[in-house]
C-alpha atoms as a printed R data frame, in Angstrom:
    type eleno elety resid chain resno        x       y        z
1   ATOM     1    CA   UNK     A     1 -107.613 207.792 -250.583
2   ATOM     2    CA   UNK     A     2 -103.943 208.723 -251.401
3   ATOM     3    CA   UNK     A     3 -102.091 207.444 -249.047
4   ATOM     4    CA   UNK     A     4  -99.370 210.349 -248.819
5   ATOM     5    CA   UNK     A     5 -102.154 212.609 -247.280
6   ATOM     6    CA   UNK     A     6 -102.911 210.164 -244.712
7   ATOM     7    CA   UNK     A     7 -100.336 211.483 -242.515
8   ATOM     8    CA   UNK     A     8 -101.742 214.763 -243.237
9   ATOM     9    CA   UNK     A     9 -105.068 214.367 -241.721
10  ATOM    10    CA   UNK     A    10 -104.039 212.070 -238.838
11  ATOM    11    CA   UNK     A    11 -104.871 214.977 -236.980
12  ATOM    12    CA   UNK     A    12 -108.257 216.253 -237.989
13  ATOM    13    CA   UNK     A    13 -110.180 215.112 -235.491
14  ATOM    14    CA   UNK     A    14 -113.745 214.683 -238.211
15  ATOM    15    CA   UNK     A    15 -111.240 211.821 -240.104
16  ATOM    16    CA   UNK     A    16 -111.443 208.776 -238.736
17  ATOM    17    CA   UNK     A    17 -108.409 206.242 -237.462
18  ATOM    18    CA   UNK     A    18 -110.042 204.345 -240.944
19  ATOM    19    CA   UNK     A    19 -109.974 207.497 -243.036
20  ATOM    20    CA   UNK     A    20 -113.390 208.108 -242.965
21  ATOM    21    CA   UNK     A    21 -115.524 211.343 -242.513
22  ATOM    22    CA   UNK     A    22 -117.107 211.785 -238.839
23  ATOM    23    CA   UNK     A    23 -119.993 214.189 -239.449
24  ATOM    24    CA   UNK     A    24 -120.589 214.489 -235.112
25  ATOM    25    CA   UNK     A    25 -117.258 215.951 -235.069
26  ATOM    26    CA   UNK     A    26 -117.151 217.931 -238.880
27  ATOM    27    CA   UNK     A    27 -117.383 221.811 -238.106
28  ATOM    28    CA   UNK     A    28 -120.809 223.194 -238.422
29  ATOM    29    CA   UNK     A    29 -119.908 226.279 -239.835
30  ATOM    30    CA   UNK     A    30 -118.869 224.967 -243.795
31  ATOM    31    CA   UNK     A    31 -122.810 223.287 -244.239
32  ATOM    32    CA   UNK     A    32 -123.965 226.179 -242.317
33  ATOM    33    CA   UNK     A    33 -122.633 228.555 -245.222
34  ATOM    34    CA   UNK     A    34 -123.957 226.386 -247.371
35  ATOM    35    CA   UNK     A    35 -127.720 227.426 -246.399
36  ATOM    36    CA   UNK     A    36 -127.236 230.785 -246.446
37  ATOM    37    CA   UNK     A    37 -128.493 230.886 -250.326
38  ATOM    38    CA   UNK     A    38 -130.999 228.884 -251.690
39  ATOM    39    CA   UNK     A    39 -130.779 229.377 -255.088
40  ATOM    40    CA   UNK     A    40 -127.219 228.069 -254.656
41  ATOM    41    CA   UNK     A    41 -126.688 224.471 -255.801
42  ATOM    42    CA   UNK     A    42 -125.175 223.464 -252.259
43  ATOM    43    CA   UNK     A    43 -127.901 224.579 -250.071
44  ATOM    44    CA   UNK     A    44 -129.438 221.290 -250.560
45  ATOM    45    CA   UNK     A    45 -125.845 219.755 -249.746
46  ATOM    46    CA   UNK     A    46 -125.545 222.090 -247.074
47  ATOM    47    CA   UNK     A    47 -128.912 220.767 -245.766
48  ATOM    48    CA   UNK     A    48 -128.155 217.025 -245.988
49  ATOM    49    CA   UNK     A    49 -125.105 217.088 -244.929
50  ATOM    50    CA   UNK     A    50 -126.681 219.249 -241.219
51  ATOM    51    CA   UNK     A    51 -129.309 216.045 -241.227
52  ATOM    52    CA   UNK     A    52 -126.444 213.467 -241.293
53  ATOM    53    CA   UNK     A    53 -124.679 215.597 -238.617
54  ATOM    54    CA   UNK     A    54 -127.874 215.639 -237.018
55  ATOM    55    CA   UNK     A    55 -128.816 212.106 -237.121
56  ATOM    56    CA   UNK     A    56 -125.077 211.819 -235.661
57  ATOM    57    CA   UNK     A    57 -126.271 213.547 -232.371
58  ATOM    58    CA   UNK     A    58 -125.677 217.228 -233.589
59  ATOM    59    CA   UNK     A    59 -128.482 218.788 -231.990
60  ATOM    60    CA   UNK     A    60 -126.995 222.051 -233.214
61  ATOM    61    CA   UNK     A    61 -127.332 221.038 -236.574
62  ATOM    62    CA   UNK     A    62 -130.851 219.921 -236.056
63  ATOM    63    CA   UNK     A    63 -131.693 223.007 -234.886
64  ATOM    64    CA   UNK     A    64 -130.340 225.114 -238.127
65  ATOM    65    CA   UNK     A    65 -132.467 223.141 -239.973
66  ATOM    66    CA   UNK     A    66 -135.451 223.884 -237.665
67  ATOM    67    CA   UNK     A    67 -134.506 227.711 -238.207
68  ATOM    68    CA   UNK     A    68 -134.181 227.676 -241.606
69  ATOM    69    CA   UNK     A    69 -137.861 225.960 -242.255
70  ATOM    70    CA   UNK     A    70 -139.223 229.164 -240.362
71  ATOM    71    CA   UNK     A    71 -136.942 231.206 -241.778
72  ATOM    72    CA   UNK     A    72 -137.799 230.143 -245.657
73  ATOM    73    CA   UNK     A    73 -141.147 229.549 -244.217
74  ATOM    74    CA   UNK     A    74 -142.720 231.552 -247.867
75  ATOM    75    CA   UNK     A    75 -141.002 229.611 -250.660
76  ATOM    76    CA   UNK     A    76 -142.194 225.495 -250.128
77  ATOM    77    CA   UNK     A    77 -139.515 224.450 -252.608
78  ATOM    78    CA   UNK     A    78 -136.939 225.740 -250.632
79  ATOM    79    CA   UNK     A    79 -137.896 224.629 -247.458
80  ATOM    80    CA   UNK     A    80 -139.522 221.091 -249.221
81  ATOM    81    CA   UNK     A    81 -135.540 220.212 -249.003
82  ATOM    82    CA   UNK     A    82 -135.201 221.395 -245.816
83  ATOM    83    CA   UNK     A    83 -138.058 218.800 -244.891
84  ATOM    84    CA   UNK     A    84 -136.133 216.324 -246.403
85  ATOM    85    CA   UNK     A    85 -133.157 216.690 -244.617
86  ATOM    86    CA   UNK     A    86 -135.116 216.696 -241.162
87  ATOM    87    CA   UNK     A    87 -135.818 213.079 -241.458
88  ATOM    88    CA   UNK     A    88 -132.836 212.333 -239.358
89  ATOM    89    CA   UNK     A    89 -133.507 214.260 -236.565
90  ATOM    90    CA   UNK     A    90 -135.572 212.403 -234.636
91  ATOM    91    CA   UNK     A    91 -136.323 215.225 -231.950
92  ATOM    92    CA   UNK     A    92 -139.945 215.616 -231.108
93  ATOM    93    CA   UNK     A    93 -139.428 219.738 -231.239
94  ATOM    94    CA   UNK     A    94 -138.528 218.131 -234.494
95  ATOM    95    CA   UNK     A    95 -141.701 216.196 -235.338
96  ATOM    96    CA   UNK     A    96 -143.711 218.487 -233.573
97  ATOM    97    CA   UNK     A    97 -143.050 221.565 -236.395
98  ATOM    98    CA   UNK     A    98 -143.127 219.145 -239.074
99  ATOM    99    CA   UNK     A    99 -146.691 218.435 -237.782
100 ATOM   100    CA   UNK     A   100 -146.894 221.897 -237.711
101 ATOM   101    CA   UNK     A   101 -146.590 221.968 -241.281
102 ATOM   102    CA   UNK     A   102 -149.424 220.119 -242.272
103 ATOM   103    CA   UNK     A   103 -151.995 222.453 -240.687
104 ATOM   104    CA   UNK     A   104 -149.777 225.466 -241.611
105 ATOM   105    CA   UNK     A   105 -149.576 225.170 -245.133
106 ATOM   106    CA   UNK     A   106 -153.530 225.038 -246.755
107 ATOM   107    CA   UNK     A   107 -154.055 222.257 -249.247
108 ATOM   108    CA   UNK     A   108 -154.143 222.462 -252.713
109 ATOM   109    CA   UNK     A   109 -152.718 221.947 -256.105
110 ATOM   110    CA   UNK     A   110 -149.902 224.259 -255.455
111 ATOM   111    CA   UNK     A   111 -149.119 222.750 -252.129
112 ATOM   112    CA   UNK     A   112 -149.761 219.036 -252.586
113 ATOM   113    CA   UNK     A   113 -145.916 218.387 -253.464
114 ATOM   114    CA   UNK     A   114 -144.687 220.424 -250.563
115 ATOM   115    CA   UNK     A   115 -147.346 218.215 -248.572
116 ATOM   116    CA   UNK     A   116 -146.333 215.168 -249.458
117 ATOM   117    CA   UNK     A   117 -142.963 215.997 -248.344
118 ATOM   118    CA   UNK     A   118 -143.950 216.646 -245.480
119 ATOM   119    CA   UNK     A   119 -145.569 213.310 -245.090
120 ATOM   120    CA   UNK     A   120 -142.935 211.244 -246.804
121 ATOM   121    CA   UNK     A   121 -140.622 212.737 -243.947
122 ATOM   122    CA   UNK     A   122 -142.744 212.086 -240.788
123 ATOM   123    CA   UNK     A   123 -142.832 208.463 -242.083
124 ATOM   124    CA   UNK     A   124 -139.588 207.876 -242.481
125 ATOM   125    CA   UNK     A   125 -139.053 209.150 -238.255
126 ATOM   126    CA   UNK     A   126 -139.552 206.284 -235.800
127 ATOM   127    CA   UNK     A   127 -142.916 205.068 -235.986
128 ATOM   128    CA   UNK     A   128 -143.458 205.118 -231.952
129 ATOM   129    CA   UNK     A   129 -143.415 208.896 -232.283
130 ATOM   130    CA   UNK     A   130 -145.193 209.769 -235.393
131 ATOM   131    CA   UNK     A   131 -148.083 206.776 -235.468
132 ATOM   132    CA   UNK     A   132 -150.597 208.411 -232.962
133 ATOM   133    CA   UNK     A   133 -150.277 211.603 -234.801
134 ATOM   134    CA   UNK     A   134 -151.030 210.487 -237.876
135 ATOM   135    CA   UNK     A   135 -154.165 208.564 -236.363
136 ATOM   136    CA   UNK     A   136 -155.448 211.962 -234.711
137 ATOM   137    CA   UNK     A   137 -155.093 213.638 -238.165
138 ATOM   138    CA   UNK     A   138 -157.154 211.020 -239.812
139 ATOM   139    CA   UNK     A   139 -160.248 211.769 -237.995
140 ATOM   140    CA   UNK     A   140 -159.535 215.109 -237.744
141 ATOM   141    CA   UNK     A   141 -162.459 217.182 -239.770
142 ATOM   142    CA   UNK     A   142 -159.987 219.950 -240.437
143 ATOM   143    CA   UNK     A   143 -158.356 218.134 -243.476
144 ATOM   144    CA   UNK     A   144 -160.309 217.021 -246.094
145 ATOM   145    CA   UNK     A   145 -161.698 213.560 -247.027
146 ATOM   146    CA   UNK     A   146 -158.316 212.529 -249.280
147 ATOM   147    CA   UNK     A   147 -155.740 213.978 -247.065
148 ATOM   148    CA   UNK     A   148 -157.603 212.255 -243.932
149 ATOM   149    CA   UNK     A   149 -156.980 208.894 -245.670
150 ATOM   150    CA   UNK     A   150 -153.575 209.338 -246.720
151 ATOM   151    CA   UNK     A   151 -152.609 210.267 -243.050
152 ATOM   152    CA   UNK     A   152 -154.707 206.887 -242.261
153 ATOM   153    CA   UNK     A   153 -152.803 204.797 -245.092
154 ATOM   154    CA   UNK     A   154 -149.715 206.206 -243.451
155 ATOM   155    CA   UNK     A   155 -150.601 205.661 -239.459
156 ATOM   156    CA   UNK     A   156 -150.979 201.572 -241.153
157 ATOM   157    CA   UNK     A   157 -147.809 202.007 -243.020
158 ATOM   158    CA   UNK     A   158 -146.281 203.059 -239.968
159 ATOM   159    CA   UNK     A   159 -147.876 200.241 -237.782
160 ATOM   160    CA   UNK     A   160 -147.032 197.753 -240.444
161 ATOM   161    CA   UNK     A   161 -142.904 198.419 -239.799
């Protein structure tokens, strides 16, 4: 960092005393714009960088995120980054919709990446909240043989940590 704009930013309270970035104190509203078009290239920067602020203790920014999965609800690559950027916000409205997601959205060829997602992200949450679910949806005769044991192969993954 140039140390001539030090001074400068001494008092914006989202730098740090060490000149770092503070993302529970950044303003909401620059990631926020960010979202608003998802063929834009920074609407999946906009959507990590609400996660980190999330995973900071921005509950605000958790819940944009929550919004904008409903919201893009039609278009799974869209809101397949969204999931993404949900994995730090470890609220259980949080892990309840992404739980959501995996009766919501049927499975197939088309969907399987979206899916997966999906999955990748509920592992990644603690496993104290996620490793019962993903037990339930193993015997549950709703999904289909394969997905049954990849929710099993997860609930061990999960155990395993």
């Amino acid at each position: 960092m140039n140390p001539k704009r030090l001074p400068d930013l001494a008092n914006v309270p989202w730098i740090t005393a060490r000149g770092t970035l503070d993302p529970a104190k950044f303003p909401i509203e620059v990631p926020i714009r960010q979202c608003l078009d998802p063929s834009s290239e920074d609407f999946g920067h906009g959507c990590r960088f609400l996660g980190s602020m999330a995973s900071h203790g921005r509950v605000d920014a958790g819940i944009f995120l929550l919004g904008l999965l409903r919201y893009y609800e039609d278009d799974l690559a869209v809101i397949a980054t969204v999931v993404e950027s949900l994995g730090d916000f470890h609220d259980p409205r949080c892990i309840n919709a992404l739980f959501a997601e995996l009766r919501r959205v049927p499975s197939s060829n088309r969907t399987r990446t979206y899916l997966n997602v999906v999955i990748r992200t509920l592992a990644r949450l603690p496993g104290a909240l996620v490793q019962e679910r993903f037990w339930q949806l193993a015997e549950d005769s709703f999904f289909s043989g394969r997905m049954r044991a990849k929710f099993a192969a997860v609930a061990e993954d999960v155990t395993r940590r």
